[in-house]
C-alpha positions, -999 to +999 in steps of 0.1 A: +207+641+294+220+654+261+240+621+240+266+648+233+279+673+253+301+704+239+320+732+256+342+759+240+382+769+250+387+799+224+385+792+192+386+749+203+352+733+201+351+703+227+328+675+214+322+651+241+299+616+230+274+614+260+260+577+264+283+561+287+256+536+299+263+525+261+299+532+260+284+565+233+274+537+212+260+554+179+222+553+177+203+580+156+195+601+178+235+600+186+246+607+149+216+633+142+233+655+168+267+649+160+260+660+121+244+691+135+268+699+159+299+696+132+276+713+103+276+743+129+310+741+137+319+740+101+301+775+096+310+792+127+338+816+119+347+821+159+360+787+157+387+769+139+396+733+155+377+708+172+386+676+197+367+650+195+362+628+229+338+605+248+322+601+284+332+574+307+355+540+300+345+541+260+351+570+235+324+555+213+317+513+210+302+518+174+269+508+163+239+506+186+233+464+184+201+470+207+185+498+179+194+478+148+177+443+160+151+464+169+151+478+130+154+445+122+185+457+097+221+461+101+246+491+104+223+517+122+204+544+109+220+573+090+208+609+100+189+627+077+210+655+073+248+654+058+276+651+084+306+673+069+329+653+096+322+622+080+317+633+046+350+649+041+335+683+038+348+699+068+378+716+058+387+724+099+410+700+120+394+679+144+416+661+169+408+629+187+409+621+226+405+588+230+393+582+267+386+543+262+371+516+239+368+525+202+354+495+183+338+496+150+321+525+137+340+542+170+373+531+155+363+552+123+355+576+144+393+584+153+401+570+119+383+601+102+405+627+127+437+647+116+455+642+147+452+617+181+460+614+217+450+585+235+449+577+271+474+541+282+448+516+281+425+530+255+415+494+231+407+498+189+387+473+169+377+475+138+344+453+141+333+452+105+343+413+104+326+401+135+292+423+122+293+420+083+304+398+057+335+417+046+360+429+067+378+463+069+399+460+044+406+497+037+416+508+071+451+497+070+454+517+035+440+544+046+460+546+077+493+537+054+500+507+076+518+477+065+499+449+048+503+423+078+489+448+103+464+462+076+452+424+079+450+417+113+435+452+116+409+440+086+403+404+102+387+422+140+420+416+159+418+440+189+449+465+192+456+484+228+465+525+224+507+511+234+508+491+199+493+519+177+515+544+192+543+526+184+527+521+148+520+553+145+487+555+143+483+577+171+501+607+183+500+609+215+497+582+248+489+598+280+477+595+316+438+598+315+440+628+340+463+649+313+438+637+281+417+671+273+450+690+285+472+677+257+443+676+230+439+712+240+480+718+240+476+701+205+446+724+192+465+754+204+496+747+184+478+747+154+459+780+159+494+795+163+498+785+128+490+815+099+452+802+094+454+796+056+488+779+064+463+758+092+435+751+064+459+746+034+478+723+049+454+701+067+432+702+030+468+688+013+474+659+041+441+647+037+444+641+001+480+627-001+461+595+024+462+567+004+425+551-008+421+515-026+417+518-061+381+519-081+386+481-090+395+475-057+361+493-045+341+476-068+354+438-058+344+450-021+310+461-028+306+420-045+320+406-013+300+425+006+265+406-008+291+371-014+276+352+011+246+342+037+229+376+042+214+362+073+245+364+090+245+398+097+216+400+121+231+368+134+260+384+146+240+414+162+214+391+177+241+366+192+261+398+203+228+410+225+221+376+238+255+371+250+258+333+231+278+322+203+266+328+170+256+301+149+267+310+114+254+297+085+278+312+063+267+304+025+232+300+012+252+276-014+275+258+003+297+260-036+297+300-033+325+300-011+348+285-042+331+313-065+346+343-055+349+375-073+379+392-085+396+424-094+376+433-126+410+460-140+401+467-178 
């Protein structure tokens, strides 16, 4: 069985994540085809928008917890070639269909998307709190939400597909039965559009999204190592065992009182 399945409507690529046994968690062999599939897509000129959509009740849980115990290392392995749909090289739209769970590295799955329709029902996490030692603390930004939702987004509160609609985070809520028809209703509005109109366009919304600022970046990237390493495999290990973790938190229990700050010359 292929982990990801595609079909073509015109000039609309369907991508559909194919692990439902995992809810299309990402393993390798998941993100090697997926940066295949969009470097293609990117290249072929008899194709011009994409939707992106999963198999069964999840559109993609995130991380494979199962492959990185067995790696023995956190965050799951990249592919070995470049993904332009995560990079930000793909200049084409690509349109998300949520059919169910997107947690984690799922969640930035649709966050990375130019436009979304979501099935009633459909749940977002962003995991990175419950897995690592920092948060998500740029997904709020970068999804121009308010702080206090940005925070509760940041701090692995779940949100159902009804609340981000009425954030605005999503475009569309539908029945499930009607989910490819509107994401291919969606994808055929835009390839009315004059294609440079289409590419310009897309190219000029993506760059007016708001991003934290290089300080900002730099105090993450110390948070990120500010604390007990350990935990990170904790989480994953406690999460396949189905128990609570047991967190240690701090090698020193004094680090927690050191924290680093915005370092703005």
């Amino acid at each position: 069985m292929a982990v990801v399945e595609t079909e073509i409507h015109g000039q609309t690529l369907v991508v559909r994540l194919n692990r439902p046994e995992r809810l299309n968690a990402l393993n390798q062999e998941l993100r090697t085809r997926l940066a295949e599939i969009w470097t293609g897509f990117r290249t072929d000129p008899a194709l011009e928008v994409a939707i992106l959509t999963g198999t069964g009740r999840g559109f993609c849980a995130g991380e494979d917890m199962k492959e990185s115990l067995a790696d023995g290392a956190p965050g799951g392995r990249a592919p070995d070639l470049p993904d332009p749909f995560r990079d930000g090289t793909l200049e084409k739209p690509v349109i998300a269909a949520v059919n169910g769970f997107a947690m984690g590295g799922g969640f930035m799955l649709v966050e990375a998307t130019d436009l979304r329709v979501a099935v009633h029902g459909a749940v977002f996490e962003v995991s990175e709190a419950k897995r690592w030692l920092l948060g998500g603390y740029n997904h709020g930004t970068v999804a121009n939400l308010p702080f206090p939702i940005g925070m509760e987004m940041a701090l692995g509160f779940r949100f159902t597909a009804e609340r981000f609609y009425e954030l605005g985070f999503l475009n569309r809520l539908v029945a499930p039965e009607v989910l490819l028809p509107t994401a291919l209703d969606v994808a055929n509005h835009l390839l009315s559009l004059p294609p440079a109109s289409r590419v310009n366009t897309v190219h000029m919304m993506r760059r007016m999204r708001p991003r934290p600022t290089p300080a900002q970046e730099r105090l993450a990237e110390k948070l990120h190592l500010h604390g007990a390493l350990s935990d990170r495999m904790e989480s994953r290990a406690a999460f396949a065992e189905k128990r609570a973790p047991r967190w240690k938190g701090w090698d020193n229990a004094e680090d927690r009182y050191r924290l680093p700050d915005l370092d703005i010359p």
